[in-house]
VOLUM-114145 format. One record per residue: x, y, z of N, C-alpha, C in turn; residue in three letters. Coordinates in steps of 0.1 Angstrom, whole numbers. Layout:
N
VEXBA/X/Y/Z/X/Y/Z/X/Y/Z/ALA
...
This chain:
307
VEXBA/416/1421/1270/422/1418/1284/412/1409/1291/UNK
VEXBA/415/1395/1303/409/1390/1305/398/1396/1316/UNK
VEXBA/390/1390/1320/380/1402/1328/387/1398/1339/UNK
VEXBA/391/1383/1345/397/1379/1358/411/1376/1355/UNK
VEXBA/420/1380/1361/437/1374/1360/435/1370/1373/UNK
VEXBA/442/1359/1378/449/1351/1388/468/1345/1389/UNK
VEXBA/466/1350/1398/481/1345/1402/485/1330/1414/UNK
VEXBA/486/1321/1413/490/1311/1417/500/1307/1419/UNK
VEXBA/512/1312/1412/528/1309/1419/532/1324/1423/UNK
VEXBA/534/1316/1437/537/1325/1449/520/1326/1458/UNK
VEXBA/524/1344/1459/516/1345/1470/499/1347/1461/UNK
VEXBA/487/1338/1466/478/1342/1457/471/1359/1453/UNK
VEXBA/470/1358/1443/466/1371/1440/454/1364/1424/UNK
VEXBA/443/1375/1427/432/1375/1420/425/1390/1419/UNK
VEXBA/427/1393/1406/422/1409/1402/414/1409/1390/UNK
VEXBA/406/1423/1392/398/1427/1377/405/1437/1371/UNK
VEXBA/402/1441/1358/406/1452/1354/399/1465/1359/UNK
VEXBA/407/1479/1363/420/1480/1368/420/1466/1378/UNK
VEXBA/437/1468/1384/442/1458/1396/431/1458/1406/UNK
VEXBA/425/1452/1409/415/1453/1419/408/1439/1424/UNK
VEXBA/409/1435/1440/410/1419/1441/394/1421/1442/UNK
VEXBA/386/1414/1438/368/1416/1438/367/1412/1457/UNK
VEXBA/358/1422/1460/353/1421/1474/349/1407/1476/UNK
VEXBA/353/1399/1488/345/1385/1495/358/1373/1490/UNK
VEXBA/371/1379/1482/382/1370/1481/392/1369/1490/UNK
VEXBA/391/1378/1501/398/1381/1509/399/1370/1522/UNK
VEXBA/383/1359/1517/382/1350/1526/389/1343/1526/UNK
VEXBA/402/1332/1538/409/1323/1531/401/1307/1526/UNK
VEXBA/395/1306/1532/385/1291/1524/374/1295/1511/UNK
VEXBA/376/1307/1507/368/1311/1496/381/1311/1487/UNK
VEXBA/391/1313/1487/400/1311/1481/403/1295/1476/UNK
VEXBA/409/1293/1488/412/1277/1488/398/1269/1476/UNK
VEXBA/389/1270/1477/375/1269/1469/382/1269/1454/UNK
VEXBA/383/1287/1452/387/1289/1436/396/1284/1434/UNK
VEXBA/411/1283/1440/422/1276/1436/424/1263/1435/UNK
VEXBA/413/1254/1440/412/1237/1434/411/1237/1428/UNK
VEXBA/394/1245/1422/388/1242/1410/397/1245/1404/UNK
VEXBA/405/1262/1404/416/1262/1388/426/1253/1388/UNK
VEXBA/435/1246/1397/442/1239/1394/435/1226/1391/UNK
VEXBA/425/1223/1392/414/1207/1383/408/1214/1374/UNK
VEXBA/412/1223/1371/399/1231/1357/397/1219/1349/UNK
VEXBA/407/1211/1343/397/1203/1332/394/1190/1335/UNK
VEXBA/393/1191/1350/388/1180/1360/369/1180/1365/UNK
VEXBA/359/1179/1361/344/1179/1371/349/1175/1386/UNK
VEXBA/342/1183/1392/345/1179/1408/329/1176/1412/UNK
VEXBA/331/1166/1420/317/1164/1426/322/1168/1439/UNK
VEXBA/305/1174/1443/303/1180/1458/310/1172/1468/UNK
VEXBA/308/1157/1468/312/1150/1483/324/1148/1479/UNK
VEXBA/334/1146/1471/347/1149/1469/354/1160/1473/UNK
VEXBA/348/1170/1468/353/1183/1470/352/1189/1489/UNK
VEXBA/341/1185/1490/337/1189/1502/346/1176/1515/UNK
VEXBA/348/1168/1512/361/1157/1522/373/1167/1519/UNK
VEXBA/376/1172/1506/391/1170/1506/393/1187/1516/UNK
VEXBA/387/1194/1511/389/1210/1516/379/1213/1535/UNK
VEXBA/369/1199/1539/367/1201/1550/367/1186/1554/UNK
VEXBA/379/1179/1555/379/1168/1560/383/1162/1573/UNK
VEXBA/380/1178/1581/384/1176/1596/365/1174/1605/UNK
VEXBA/358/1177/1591/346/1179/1598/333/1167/1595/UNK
VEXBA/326/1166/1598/318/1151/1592/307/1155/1581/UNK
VEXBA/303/1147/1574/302/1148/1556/289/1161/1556/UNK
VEXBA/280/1159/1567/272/1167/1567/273/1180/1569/UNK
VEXBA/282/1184/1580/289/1199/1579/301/1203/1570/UNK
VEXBA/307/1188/1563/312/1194/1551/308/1203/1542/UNK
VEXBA/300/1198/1537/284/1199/1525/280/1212/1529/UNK
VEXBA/277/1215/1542/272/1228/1544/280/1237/1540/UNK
VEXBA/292/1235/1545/306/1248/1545/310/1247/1527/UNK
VEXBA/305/1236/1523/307/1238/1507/298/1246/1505/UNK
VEXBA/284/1246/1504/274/1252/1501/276/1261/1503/UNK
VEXBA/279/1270/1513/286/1285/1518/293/1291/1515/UNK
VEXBA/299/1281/1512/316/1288/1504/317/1289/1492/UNK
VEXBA/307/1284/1484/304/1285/1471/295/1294/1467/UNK
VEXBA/289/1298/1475/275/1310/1476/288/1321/1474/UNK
VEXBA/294/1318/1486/304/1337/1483/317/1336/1472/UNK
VEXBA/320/1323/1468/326/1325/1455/319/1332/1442/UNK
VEXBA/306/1323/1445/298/1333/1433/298/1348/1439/UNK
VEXBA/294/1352/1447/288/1363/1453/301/1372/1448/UNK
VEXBA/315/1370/1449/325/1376/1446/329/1378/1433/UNK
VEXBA/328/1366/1426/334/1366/1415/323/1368/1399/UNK
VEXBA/309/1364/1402/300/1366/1393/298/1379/1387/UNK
VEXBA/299/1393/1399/295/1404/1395/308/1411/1386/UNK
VEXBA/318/1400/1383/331/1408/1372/330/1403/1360/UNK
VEXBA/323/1390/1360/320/1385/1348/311/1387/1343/UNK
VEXBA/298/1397/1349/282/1394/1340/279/1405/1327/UNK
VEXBA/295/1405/1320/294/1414/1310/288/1403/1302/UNK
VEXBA/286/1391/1299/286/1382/1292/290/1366/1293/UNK
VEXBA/281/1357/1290/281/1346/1295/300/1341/1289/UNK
VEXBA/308/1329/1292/298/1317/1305/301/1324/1318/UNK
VEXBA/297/1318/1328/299/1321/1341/315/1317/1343/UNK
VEXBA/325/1315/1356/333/1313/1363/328/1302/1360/UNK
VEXBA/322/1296/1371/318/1284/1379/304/1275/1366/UNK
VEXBA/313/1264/1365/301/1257/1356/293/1248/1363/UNK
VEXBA/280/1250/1370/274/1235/1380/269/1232/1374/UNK
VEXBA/269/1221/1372/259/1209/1369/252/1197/1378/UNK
VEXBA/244/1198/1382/237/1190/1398/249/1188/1409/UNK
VEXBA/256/1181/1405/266/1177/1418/276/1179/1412/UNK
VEXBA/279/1179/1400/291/1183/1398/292/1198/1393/UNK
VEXBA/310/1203/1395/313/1219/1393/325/1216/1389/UNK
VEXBA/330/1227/1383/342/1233/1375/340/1249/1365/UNK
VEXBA/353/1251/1369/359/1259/1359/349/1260/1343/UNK
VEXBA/347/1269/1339/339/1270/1329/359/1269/1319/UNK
VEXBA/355/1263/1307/362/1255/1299/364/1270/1292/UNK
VEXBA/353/1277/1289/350/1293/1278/355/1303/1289/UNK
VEXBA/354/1302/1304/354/1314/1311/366/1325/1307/UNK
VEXBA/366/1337/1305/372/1352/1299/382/1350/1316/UNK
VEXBA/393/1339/1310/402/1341/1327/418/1343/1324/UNK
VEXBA/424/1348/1329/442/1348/1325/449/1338/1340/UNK
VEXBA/453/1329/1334/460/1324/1348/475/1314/1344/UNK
VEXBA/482/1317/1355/499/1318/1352/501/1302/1353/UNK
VEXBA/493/1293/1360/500/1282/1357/494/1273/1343/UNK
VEXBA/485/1279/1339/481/1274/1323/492/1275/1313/UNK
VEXBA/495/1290/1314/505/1297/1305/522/1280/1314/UNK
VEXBA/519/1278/1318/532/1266/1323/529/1259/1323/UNK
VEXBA/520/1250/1321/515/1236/1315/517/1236/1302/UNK
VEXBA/513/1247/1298/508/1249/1276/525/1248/1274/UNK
VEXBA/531/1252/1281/550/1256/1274/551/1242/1277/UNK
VEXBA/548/1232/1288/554/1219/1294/551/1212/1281/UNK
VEXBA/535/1211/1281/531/1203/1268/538/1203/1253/UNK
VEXBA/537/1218/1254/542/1222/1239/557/1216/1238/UNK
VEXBA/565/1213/1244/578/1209/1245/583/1194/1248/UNK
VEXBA/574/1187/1254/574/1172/1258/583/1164/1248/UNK
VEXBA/587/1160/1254/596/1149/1243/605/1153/1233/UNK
VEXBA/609/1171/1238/621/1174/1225/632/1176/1239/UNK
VEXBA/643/1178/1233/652/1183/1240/658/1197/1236/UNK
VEXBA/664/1204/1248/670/1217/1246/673/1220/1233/UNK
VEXBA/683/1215/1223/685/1214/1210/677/1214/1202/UNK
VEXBA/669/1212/1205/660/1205/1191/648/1215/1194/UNK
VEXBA/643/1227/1202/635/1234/1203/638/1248/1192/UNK
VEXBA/626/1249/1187/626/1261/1177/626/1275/1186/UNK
VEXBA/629/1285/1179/628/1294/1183/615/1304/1186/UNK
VEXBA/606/1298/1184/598/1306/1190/590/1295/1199/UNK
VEXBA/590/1282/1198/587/1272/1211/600/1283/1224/UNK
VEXBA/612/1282/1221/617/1288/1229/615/1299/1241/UNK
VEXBA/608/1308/1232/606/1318/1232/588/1317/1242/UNK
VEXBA/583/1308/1240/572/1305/1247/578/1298/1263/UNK
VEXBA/585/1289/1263/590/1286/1276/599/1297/1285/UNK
VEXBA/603/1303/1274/614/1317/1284/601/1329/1289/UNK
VEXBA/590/1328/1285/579/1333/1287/571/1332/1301/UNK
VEXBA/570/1317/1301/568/1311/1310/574/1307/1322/UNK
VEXBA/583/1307/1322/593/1304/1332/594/1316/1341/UNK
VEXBA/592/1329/1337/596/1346/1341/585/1344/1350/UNK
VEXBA/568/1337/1343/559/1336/1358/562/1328/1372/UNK
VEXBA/569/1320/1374/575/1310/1381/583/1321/1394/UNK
VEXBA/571/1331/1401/582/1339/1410/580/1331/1425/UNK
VEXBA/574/1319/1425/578/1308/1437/571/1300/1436/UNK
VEXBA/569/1293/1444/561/1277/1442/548/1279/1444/UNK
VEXBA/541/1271/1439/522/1273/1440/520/1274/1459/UNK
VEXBA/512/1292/1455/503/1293/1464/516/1292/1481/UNK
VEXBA/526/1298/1480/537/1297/1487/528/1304/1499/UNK
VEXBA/532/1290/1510/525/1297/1529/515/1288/1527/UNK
VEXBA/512/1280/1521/496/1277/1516/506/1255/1523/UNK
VEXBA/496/1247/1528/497/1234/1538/492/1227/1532/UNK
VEXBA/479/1231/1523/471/1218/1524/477/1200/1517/UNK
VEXBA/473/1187/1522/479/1180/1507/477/1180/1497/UNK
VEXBA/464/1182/1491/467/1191/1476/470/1194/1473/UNK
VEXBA/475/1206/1479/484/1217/1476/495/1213/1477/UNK
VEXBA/500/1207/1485/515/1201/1485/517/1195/1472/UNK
VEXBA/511/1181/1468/513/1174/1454/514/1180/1445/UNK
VEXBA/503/1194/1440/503/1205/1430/516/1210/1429/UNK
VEXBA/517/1216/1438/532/1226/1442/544/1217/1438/UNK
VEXBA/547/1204/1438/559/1190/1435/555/1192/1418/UNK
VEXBA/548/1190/1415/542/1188/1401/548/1196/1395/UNK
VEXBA/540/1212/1399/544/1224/1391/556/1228/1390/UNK
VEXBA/565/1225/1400/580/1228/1407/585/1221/1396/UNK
VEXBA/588/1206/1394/593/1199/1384/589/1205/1369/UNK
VEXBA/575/1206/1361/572/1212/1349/588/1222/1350/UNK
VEXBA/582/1231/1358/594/1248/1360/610/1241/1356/UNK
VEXBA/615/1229/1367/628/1225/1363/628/1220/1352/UNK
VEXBA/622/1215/1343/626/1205/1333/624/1217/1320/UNK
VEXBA/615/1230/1321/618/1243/1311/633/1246/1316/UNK
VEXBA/635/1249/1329/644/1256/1327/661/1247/1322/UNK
VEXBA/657/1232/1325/666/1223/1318/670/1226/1300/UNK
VEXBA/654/1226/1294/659/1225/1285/658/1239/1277/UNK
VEXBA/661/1249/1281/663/1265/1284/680/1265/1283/UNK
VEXBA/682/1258/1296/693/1257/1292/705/1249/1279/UNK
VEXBA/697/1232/1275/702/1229/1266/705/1239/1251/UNK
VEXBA/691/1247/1252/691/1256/1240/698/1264/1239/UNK
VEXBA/702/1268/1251/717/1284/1254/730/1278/1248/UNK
VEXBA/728/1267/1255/739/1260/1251/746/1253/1236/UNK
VEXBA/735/1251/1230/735/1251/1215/735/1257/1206/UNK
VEXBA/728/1270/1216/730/1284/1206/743/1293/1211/UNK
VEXBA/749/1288/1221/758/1294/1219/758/1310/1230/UNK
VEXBA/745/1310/1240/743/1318/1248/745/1313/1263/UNK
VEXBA/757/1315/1270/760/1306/1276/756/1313/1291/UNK
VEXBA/754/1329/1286/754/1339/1297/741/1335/1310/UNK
VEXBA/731/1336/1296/719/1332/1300/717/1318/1304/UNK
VEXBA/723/1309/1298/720/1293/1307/723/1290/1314/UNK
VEXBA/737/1299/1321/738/1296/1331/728/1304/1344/UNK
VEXBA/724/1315/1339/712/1319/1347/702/1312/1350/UNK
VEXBA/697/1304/1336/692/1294/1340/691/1282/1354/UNK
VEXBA/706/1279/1347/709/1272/1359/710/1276/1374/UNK
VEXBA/713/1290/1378/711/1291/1388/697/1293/1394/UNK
VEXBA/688/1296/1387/674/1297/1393/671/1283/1394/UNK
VEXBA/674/1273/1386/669/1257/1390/680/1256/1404/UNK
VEXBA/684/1261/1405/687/1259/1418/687/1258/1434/UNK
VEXBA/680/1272/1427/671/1279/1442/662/1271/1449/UNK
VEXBA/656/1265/1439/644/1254/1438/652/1237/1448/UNK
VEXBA/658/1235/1437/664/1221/1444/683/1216/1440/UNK
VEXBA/690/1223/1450/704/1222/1451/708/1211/1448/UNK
VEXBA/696/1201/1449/703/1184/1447/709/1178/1434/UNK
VEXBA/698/1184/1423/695/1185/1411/711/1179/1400/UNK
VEXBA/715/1170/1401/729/1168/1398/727/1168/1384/UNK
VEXBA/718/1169/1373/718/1174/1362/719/1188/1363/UNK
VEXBA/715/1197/1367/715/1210/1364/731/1214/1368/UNK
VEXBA/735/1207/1378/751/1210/1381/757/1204/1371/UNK
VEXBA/758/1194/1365/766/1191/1351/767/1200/1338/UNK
VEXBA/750/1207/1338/748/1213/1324/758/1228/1329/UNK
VEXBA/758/1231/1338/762/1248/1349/777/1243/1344/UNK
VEXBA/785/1234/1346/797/1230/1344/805/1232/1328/UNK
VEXBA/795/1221/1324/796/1224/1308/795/1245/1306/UNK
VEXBA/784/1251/1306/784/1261/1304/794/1274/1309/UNK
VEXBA/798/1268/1320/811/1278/1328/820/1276/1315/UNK
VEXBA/824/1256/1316/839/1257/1307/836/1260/1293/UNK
VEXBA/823/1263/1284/823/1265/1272/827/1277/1270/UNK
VEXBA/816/1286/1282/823/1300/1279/833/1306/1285/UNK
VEXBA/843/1297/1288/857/1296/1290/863/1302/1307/UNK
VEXBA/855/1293/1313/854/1298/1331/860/1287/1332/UNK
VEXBA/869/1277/1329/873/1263/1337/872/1264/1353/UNK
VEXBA/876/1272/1363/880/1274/1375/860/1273/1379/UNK
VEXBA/856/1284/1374/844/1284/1374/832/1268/1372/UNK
VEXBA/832/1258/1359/834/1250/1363/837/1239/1373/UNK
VEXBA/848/1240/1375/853/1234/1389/848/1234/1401/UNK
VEXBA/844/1248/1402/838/1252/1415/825/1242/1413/UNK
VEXBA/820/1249/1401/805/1239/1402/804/1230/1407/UNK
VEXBA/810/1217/1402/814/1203/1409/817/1202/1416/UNK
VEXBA/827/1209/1428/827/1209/1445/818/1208/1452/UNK
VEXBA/807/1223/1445/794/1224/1449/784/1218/1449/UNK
VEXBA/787/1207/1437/774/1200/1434/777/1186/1444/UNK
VEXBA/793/1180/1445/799/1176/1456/797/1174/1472/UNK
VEXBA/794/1189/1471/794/1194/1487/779/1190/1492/UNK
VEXBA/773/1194/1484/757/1195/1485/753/1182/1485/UNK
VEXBA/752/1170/1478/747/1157/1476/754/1152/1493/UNK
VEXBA/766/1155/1491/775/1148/1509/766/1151/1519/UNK
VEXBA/763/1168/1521/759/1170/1530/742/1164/1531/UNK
VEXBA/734/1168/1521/721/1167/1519/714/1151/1521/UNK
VEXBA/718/1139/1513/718/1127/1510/730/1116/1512/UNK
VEXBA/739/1122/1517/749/1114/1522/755/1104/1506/UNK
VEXBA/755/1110/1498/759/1096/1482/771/1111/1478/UNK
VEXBA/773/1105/1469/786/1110/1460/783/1115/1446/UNK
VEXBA/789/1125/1438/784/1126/1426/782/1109/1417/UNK
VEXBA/772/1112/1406/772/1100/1399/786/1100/1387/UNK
VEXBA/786/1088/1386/802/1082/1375/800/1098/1364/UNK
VEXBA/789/1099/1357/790/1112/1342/797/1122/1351/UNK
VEXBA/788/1129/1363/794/1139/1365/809/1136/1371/UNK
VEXBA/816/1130/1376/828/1127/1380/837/1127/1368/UNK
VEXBA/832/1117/1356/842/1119/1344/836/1130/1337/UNK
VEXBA/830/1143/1334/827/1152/1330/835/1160/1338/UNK
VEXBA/840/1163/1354/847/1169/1358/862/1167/1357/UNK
VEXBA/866/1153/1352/880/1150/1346/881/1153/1334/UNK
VEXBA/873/1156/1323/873/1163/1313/877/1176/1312/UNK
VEXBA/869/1184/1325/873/1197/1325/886/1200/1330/UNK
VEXBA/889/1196/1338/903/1191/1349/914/1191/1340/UNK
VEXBA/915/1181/1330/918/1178/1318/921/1188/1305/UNK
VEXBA/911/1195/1305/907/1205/1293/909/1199/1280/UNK
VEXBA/901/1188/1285/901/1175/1271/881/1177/1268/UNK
VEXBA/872/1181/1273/859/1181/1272/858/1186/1257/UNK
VEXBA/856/1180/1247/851/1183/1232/838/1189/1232/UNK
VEXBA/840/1199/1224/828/1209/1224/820/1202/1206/UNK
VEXBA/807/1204/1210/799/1200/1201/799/1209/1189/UNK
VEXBA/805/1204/1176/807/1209/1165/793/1218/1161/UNK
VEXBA/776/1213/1166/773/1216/1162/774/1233/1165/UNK
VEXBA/778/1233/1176/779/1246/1181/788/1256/1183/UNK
VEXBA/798/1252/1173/810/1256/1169/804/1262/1158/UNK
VEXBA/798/1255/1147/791/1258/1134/781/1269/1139/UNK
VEXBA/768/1267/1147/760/1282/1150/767/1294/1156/UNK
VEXBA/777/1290/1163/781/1301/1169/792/1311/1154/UNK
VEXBA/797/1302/1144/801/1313/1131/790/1317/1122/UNK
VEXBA/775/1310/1125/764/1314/1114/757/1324/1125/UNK
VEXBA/764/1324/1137/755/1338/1142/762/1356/1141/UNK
VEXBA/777/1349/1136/789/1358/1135/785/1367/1123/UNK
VEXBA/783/1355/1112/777/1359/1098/760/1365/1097/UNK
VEXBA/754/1361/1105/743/1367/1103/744/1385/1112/UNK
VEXBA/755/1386/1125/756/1399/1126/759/1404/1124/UNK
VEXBA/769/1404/1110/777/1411/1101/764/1416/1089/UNK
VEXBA/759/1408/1086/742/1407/1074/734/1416/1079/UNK
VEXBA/734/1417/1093/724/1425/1092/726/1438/1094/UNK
VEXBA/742/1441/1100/744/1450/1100/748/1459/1082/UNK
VEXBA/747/1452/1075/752/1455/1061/741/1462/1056/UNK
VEXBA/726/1450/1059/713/1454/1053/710/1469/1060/UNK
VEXBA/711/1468/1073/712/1476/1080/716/1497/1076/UNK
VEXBA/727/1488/1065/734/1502/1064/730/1505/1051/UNK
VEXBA/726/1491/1045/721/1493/1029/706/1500/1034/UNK
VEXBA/699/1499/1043/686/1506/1044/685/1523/1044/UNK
VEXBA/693/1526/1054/697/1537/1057/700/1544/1043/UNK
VEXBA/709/1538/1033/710/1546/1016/700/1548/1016/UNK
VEXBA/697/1539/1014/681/1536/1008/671/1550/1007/UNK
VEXBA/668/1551/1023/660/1560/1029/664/1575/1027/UNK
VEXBA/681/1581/1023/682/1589/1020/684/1596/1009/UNK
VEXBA/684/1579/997/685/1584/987/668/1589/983/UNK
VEXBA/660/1576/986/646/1579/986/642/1596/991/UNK
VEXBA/650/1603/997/650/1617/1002/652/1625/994/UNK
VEXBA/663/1623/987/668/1632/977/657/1626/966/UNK
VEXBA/656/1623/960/646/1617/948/634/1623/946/UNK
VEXBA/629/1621/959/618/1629/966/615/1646/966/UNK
VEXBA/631/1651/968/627/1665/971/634/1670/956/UNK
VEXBA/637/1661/947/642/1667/931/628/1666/924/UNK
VEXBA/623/1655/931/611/1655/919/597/1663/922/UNK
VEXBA/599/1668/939/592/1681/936/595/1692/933/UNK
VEXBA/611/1695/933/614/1704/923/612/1709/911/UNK
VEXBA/611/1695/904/608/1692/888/592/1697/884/UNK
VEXBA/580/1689/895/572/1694/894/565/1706/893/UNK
VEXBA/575/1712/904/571/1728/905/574/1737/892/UNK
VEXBA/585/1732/889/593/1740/874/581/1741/866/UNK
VEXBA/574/1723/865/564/1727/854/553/1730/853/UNK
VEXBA/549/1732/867/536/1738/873/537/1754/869/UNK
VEXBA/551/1759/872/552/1777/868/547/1777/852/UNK
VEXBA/558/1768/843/554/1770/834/540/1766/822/UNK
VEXBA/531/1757/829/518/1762/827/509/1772/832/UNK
């Protein structure tokens, strides 16, 4: 287990094992400190950088100090949970600092970059199942936007960044439900990209498709009103031409469903028929293995008497 876990989406939170926030984090500019560096972890920050951006209300000289200060009680807080063993938290090097690359740390928006990365350039479809299974992972950390209550503009741009990574898993989260034939869950999907940004007229197209696949047409429909309603009121524009003729498709009940998913949805029929079979063949198995077992110490014993 890591020695430090941090939490960054939502409200910040930073513990040792047991849950416990280390004394002197309680400060909010001792925070704000640790949460740049981890969101630049594999960025060097130099002093007069760091110290404009986190005290740029104040002149370079009392910057510098309030860095110097504030970095004394980051160490001060966070060194005594790490000194089981090197590296440190904090890597200085003359002017510059960062995130130790080795530091023993668990933190939630790594675990959502690594899924972003790991997935770049495939689409819903084309994701394996255990890539899958790494973004549905990740996504569960996603309980609000970075550092939620938190102003600064760094924080702002971070928080757009991270927000988008989150939509575009849960985009193609959903492509995958939908290929596999789990329509229940993609559309859950889709409603949590929602929460986020109503505007989203991809996520209302895929929510549409998914109502009418698993056979909600009215449901559907509704979508597109809403997706309708929301761009009118929000941006003043109109759905775009796809979603318009995707909604006459449904309207229609002319929308062609993708063979290929016609095809997994009878190889997932056959495989739960298979395993229910193996299933029952195991169970022989185990009791004929029982009986066999309790004849052949029978046998045994017979000829144990008669030596």
């Amino acid at each position: 287990m890591p020695i430090l876990s941090v939490h960054l989406l939502g409200k910040f939170t930073a513990y040792t094992a047991p849950a416990v926030m280390p004394a002197g984090l309680e400060v909010r500019k001792v925070q704000e400190l640790l949460c740049y560096l981890l969101v630049h972890r594999s960025q060097p920050q130099h002093r007069e950088t760091l110290a404009g951006t986190l005290w740029g209300e104040t002149t370079a000289v009392q910057s510098r100090a309030n860095l110097r200060k504030t970095l004394w009680q980051l160490h001060t807080a966070i060194e005594p949970c790490v000194e089981a063993g090197p590296p440190n938290l904090i890597d200085i090097q003359g002017e510059w600092l960062q995130i130790h690359p080795d530091a023993d740390l668990w933190l939630d928006i790594e675990l959502l970059e690594s899924a972003y990365a790991m997935s770049k350039g495939q689409r819903g479809e084309e994701l394996s199942a255990a890539v899958a299974a790494v973004l549905e992972d990740a996504v569960k950390l996603y309980h609000s936007d970075l550092l939620d209550g938190w102003y600064q503009d760094w924080c702002l741009f971070e928080r757009e960044r991270l927000q988008s990574m989150y939509l575009s898993l849960l985009d193609k989260l959903m492509g995958y439900c939908e290929f596999y034939v789990d329509y229940e869950k993609g559309i859950a999907y889709g409603a949590d990209a929602l929460r986020y940004d109503q505007t989203r007229e991809q996520t209302h197209r895929r929510l549409m498709r998914l109502h009418f696949l698993a056979g909600d047409r009215p449901a559907a429909l509704r979508q597109y009103e809403r997706c309708r309603a929301i761009l009118h009121e929000s941006m003043l524009i109109e759905p775009a031409e796809q979603t318009i003729v995707l909604q006459e498709q449904i309207r229609r009940n002319t929308l062609n469903v993708a063979p290929n998913s016609v095809v997994v949805a009878a190889a997932q029929h056959e495989l739960v028929d298979l395993r229910a079979m193996l299933q029952n063949l195991q169970a022989t198995l185990s009791t004929n293995e029982a009986h066999v077992r309790k004849y052949l110490e029978a046998v045994e014993q017979l000829l144990s008497k008669r030596h």
